[in-house]
N, C-alpha and C positions, 0 to 999 in steps of 0.2 A: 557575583557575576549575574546579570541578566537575563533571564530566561531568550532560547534563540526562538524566533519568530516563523512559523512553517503556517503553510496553504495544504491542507492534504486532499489531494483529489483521487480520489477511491472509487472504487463498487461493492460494497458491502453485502453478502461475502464473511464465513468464517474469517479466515486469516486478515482479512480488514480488522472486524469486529475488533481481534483480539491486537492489533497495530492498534488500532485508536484507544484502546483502555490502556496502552502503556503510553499514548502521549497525554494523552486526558493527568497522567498520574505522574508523569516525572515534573519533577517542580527547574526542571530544563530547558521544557518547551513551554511555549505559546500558539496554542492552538489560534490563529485570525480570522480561520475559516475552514467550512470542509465543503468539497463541491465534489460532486456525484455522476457518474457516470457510466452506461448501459456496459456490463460486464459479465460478471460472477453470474447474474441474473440481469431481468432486465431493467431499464431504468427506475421504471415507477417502483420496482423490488427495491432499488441499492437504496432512491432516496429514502424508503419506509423506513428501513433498516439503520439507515443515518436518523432517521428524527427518534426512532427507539432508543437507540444507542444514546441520544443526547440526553433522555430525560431520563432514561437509568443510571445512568451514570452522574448525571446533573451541571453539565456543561453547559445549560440551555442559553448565554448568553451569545454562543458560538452561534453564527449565522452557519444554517446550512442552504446551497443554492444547486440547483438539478442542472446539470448540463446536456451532455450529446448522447441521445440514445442508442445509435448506434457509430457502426465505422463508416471511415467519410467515403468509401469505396463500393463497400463490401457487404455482403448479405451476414446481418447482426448472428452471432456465435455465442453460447453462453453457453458456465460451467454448472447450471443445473443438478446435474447428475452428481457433482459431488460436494453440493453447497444445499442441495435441498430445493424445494420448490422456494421457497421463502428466502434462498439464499445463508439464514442462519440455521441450518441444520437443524436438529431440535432443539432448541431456542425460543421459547415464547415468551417475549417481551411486552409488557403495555403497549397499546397504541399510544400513540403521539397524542399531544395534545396541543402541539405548538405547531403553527406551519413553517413550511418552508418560506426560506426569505426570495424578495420577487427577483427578476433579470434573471440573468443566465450565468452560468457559470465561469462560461468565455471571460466575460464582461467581469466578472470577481476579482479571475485573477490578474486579466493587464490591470484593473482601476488600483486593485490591492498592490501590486508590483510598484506602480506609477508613484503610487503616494508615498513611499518606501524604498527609496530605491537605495540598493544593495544592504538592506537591510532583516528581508525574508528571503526563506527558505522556501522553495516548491519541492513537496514530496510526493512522486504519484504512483500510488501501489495497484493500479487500474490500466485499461487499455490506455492509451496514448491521446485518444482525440481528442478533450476538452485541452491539451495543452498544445498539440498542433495547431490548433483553430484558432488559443490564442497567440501562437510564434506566427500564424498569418496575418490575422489583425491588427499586431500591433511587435513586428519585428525588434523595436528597443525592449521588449521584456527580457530579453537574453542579455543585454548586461543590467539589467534594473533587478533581476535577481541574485539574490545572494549565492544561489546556486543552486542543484536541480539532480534530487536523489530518486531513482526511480525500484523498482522490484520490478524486477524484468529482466527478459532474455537468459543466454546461456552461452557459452564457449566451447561447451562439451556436448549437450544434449538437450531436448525438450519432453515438456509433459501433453502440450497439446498436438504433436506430432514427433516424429525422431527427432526432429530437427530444429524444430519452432516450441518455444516456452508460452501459455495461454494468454497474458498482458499483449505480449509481440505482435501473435498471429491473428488477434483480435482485431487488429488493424494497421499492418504493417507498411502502409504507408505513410499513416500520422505516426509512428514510429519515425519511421525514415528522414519524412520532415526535423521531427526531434533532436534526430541525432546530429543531420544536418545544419544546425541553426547556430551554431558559432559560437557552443557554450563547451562547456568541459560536466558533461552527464556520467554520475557516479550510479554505474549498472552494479546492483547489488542482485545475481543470479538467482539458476538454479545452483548453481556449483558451489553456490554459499549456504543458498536457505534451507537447502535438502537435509541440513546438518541440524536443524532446528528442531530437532523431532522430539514430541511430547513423549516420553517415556510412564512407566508406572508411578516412577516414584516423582514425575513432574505433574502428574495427575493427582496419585496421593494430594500431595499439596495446596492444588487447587482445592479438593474437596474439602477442605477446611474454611473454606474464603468466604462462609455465608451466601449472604442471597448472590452475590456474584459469580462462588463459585458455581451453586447449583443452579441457578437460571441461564448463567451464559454462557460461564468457560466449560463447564464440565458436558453438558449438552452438546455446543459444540465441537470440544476434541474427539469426543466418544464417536459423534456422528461424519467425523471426516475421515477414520480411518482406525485400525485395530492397533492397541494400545498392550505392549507388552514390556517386559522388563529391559529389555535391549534397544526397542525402536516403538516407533508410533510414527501419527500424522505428522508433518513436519508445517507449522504455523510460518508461512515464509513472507508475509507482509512486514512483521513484525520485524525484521530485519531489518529492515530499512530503517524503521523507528527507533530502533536501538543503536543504527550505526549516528543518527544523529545525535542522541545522546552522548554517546562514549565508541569515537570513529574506531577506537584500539583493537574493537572486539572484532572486527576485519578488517584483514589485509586487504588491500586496494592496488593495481598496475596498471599505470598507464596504457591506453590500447588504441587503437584506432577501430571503431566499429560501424560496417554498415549493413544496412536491415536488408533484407533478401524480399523483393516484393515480386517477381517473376517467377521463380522455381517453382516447376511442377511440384517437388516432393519436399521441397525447403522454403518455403514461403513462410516470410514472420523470421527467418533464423538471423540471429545476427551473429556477423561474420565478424571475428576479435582477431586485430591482427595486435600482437603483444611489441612485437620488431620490424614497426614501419620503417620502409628505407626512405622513402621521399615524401610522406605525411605527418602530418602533426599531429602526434594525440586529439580525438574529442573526445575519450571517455577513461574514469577510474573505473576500472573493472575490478570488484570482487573477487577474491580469489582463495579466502578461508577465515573458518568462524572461529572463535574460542568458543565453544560451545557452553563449557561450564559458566564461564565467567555472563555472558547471554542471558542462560536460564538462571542465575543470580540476581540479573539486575529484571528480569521480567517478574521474577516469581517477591522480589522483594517489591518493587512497584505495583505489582496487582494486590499485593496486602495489602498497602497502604489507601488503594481504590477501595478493597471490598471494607473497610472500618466504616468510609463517607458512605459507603452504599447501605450498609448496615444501620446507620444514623439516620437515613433519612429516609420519609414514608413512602411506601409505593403504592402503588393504585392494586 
């Protein structure tokens, strides 16, 4: 079978970092592109952190393209505080040595979509605006894409407020558009990723993975949150990238979902109706991980990455 075809538009960002080394490594996907956007940190951080990522890893043939630095609304918001100044935690990666590729990110993904149609996947584990901007631009990307996985929102709760999950509230209006645009957006939660939690013995593990593990996973689990034998940081981009891989590993239900752009205290929430009586579904909503079967397929695929990374020189 042919590997499926994804656009990943991120803010790299811990739990990015750790999504794109399991796509970079499943021989499932095909990475076309990664486009970048002001999130985790802010823009010129996410795309540093993408061009790191590409020549640690050695993906360099991946065009990477910088998109919107902030929300198309709202006064830009970033997770600093728990991604690090640098966005990768304690993570010190080589610099880049390759630039970014030119245009803008917008422009990536309709010309990408266009030339392909129904043939990629848009995965965006980042606020929402670079793919707003392009459902404004060029409204046929919504069926010219294969389909359109995001890491976002929640049903139950948020991390950037009670109410609002931090992709959502980052810019809950290019959200809204989003969700709005006449596609069927497979919301892979809090209610799912929350379950993704690095444990001792998911760490153990990694500390074997060589220069991978000790320059970038283990650095980064350590630094997103306290790691014990029952629970840890929960890597919840990485969800997404594993639900493309192998969908089985979450449940998915039909919902009807629309983003909250007014509330005072609920701003960024989106509101999951499961038993629409007079609307049509636009979103598979998330609803629970196999957790084991998850941390199998990430922990076998980062081996597989840290052998190439081992192999090959770094600066």
């Amino acid at each position: 079978m042919r590997p499926q075809k994804i656009i990943i538009d991120c803010d790299p960002g811990i739990d990015d970092a750790l999504a794109i080394v399991l796509a970079h490594g499943s021989p499932d996907l095909e990475i076309l592109g990664i486009t970048t956007v002001g999130g985790n940190v802010g823009l010129a951080g996410t795309t540093d952190n993408a061009l790191r990522l590409r020549e640690f890893l050695g993906f360099t043939g991946v065009p990477i393209t910088p998109g919107s630095a902030g929300a198309l609304l709202r006064t830009r918001v970033d997770a600093a505080r728990v991604h690090g100044p640098s966005g990768l935690g304690a993570a010190l990666l080589p610099p880049a040595t390759l630039p970014v590729s030119g245009g803008h990110a917008v422009d990536f993904i309709v010309e990408t979509l266009r030339a392909a149609p129904g043939e990629v996947t848009l995965v965006a584990i980042g606020p929402l605006t670079n793919v707003a901007l392009a459902v404004l631009k060029e409204p046929r990307i919504v069926d010219w894409a294969k389909g359109l996985t995001i890491l976002g929102g929640s049903y139950t709760r948020g991390n950037f407020s009670p109410a609002a999950e931090f992709n959502i509230a980052a810019d809950p209006e290019a959200a809204a558009i989003v969700f709005d645009a006449g596609w069927t957006v497979t919301m892979i939660g809090l209610d799912v990723s929350r379950g993704a939690m690095t444990t001792e013995a998911v760490a153990d593990r990694m500390r074997t993975m060589g220069r991978l593990g000790t320059d970038l996973l283990i650095p980064c689990v350590e630094y997103y949150g306290v790691i014990t034998a029952d629970s840890g940081p929960a890597i919840h981009d990485a969800c997404a990238i594993a639900y493309l891989i192998d969908p089985s590993l979450i449940t998915v239900e039909p919902a009807v979902v629309d983003v909250e752009t007014a509330g005072r205290f609920t701003s960024g929430m989106t509101v999951t109706d499961f038993r629409p009586v007079d609307r049509t579904p636009n979103a598979l909503v998330g609803t629970s991980l196999d957790a084991g079967r998850f941390w199998d397929l990430l922990l076998t695929t980062y081996a597989q990455v840290a052998k190439t990374v081992e192999d090959r020189p770094q600066e």
